[in-house]
N, C-alpha and C positions, 0 to 999 in steps of 0.2 A: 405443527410448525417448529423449525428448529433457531427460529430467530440468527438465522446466517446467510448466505450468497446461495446456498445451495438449495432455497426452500425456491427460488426460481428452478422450474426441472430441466433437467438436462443438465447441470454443474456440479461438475464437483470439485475438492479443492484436496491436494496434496500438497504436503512439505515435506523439508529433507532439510536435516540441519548439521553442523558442526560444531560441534559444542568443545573440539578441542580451541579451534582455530576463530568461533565464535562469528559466525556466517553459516547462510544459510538461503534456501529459495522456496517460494511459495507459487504455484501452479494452480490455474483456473481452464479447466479442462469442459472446454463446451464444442463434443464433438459433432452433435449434431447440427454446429453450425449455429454463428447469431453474425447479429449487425453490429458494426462496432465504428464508434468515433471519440475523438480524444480531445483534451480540452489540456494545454500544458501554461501556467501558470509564473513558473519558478525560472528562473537565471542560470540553473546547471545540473539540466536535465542530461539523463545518459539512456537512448534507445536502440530497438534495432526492431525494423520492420516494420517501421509506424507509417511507412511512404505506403503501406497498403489501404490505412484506413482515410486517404486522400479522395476525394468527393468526386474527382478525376479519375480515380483507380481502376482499375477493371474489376479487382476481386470484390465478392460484394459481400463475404463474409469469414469471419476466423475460429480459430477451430482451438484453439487455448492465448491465454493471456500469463507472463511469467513473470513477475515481481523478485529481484535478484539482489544478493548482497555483494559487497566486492567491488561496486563502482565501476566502470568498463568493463573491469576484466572479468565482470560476476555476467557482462553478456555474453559471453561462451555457453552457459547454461543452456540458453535454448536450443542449444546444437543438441543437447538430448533429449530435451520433450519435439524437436522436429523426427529424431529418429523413431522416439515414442509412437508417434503419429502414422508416421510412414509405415512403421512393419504392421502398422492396425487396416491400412487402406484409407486413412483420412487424411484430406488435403484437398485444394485447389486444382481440377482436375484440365491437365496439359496433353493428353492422350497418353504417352507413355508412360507416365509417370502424373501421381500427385502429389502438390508441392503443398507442406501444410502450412497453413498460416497462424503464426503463434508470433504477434507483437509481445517485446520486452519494454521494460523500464529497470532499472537499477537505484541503491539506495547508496550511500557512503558509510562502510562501517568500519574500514578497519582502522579506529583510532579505537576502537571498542577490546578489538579482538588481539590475533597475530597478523598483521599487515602483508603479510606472504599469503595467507589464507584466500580462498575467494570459490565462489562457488565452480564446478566443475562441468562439462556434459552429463558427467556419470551424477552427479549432485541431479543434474535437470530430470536426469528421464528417471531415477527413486523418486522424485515427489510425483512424477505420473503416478508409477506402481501406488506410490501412498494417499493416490487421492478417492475420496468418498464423499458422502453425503456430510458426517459429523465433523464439522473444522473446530481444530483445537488451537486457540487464541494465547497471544501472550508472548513469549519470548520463542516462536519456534517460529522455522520456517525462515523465510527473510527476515524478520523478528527479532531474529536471535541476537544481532549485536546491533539494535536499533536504539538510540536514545535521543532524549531532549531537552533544549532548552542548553545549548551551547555557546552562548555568548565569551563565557570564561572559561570556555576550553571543557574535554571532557570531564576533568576532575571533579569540577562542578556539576556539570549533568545530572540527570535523571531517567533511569533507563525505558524507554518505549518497546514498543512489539507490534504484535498483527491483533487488527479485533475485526468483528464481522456483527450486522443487523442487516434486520430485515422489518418490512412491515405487507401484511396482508389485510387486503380490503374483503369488505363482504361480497363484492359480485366475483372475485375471485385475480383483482390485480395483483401482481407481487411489483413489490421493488426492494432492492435487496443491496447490501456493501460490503467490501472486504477492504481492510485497508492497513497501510506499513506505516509508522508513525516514526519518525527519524527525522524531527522537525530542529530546524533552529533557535525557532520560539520558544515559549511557555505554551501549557496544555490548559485551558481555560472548560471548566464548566459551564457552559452556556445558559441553566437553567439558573443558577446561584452567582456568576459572575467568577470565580474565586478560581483562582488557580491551584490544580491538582499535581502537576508535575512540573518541572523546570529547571532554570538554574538556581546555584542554592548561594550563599552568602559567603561559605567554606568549605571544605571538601568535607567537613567530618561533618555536616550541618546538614536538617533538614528543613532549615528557613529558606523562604524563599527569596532571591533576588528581585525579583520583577526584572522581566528581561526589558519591556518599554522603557519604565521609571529608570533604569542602566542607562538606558541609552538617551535619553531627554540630559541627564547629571553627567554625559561626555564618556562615559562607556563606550569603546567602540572595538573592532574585528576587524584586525590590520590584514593578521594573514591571510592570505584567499586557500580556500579549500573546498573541495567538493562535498563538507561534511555532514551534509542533512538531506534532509528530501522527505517529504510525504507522498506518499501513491494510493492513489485510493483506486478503487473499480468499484461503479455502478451499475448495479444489474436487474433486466426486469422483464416479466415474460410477453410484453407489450409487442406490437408491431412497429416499427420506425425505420424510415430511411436514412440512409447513410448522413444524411443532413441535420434530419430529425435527432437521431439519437446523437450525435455530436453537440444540439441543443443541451442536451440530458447532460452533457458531460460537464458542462459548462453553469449550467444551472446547480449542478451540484457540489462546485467549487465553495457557494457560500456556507456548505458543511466545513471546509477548513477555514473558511475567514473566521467563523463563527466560533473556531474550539480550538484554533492556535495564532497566537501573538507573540510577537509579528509572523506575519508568512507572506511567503513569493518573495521573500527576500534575495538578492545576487548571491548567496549563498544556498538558497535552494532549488531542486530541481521539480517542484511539485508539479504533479501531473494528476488527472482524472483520465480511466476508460469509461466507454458507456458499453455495455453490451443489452441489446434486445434479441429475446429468441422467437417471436414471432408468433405467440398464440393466442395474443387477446389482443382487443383496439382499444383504444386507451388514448384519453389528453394528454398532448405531450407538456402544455404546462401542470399539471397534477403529477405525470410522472417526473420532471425536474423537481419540483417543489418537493417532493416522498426524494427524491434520490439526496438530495440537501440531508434531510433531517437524517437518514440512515445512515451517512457517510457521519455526521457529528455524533452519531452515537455512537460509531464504530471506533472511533476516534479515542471515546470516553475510554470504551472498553479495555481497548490495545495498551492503555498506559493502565490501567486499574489492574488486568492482568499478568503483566509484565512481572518477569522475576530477574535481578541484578548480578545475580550469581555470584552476589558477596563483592561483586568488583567495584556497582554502583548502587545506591538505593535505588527502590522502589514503590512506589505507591502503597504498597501493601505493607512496606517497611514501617517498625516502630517508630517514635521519632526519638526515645528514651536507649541511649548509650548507641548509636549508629555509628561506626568507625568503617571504612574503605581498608580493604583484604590488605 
């Protein structure tokens, strides 16, 4: 097992980054079809094609999930994993044509990066080409200009990414996460209480603020900006209905209560997918319950991962002479 999204079979996961313009996209390519429903949390969420996983929908299943940087404009991406799709013969099938289904979510990065920057079609359909079994975590992919713990602006931040877990059972369930960590909040250890990323006291600092105890002592975020969002996708090889696993999506929200503070704030757009690929029967509260815990672990990872590119700290950062580029 590879302790990632992709130890569910049938997944794989590509990215494609910019590392001039510091943006990027990350692609969950499940061609052979799953079930998918969505649980959105946060105040300023940015999608496209999310009306397909409507309980009402016709479609009963999608064929990639696309996590974007760039904010609106990072959803143009999906225009190239649909083309991706199209020239393979996968989609929603309308007799002449099939039309693939690839819901988006987008993150806000470019306070991070060059604000011009933003992921492209041509961006969308390389993280097709680039996707496999081994997902490499951390500052890539959507990832790349993800940070957290914004309260006092980026300066202070601390830089986030993509992390992924998984967990397998003995009779052979999987449930499994991938998720973009571009939170508002602070990054909380769940198992120790203690906060691992955030906002920091000073830019040259790697104290932490406490973004709550900020805000309790009149700390407050006049500006309104699309600046954060957590995405996570929950995945598992279970069977569930479009209802069902919308459960799951939802269920697995308390992976983010759990490991960022505050969240679902008006400043965030956080959102959960669920994907089920349909080849084991399985409780759907044991698989909510596993999709919880993976999503908080992926969480842990994405910031532990994370590298700053010298612009921001990161986790992994000294605390001993830290200065901003």
């Amino acid at each position: 097992m590879l302790n990632s999204i992709t130890d569910v079979k049938g997944l794989k996961v590509g990215h494609a980054s910019d590392y001039k313009g510091y943006t990027g996209c990350t692609v969950i390519l499940c061609e052979g079809g799953a079930t998918c429903g969505i649980d959105i949390r946060g105040s300023a969420s940015g999608t496209r094609q999310v009306d397909a996983l409507s309980m009402n929908h016709i479609v009963e299943h999608v064929h990639a999930i696309l996590l974007s940087g760039g904010s609106s404009f990072g959803l143009d991406a999906a225009t190239g994993v649909m083309r991706y799709l199209e020239e393979k013969g996968i989609g929603f099938d309308v007799g002449p044509a099939k039309i693939p289904i690839a819901p988006t979510a987008v993150i806000f990065d470019i306070f991070f990066g060059d604000p011009k920057a933003r992921p492209t079609p041509e961006l969308g359909y390389e993280a097709c080409l680039n996707a496999r079994d081994t997902v490499e975590e951390g500052s890539i992919g959507v990832g790349t200009g993800a940070a957290v713990g914004k309260i006092f602006e980026i300066s202070r931040a601390m830089k986030g990414g993509v992390g992924t877990s998984s967990i397998v059972l003995p009779d052979g369930l999987v449930v499994a996460s991938l998720v973009v960590v571009n939170a508002f909040g602070d990054i909380i250890d769940n198992v120790t209480g203690k906060i691992i990323a955030g906002a920091r006291v000073a830019p040259d600092s790697l104290e932490f603020a406490n973004t709550v105890e900020s805000i309790k002592k009149g700390a407050v975020k006049k500006q309104f900006g699309l600046v954060n969002t957590t995405l996570g996708v929950v995945a598992t090889n279970a069977k569930f209905s479009k209802k069902e696993v919308t459960k799951v999506a939802q269920m697995a929200q308390g992976g983010l209560i759990k490991t960022i503070s505050p969240v679902h704030t008006t400043f965030d757009g956080d959102l959960v997918f669920a994907l089920a690929t349909g080849e084991f029967e399985a409780d759907l509260n044991l698989v909510g319950v596993l999709g919880e815990f993976v999503i908080a672990e992926a969480i842990k990872r994405a910031v532990k991962k994370a590298d700053g590119f010298g612009i921001l700290p990161a986790f992994k950062d000294s605390t001993k002479g830290w200065k901003t580029a």
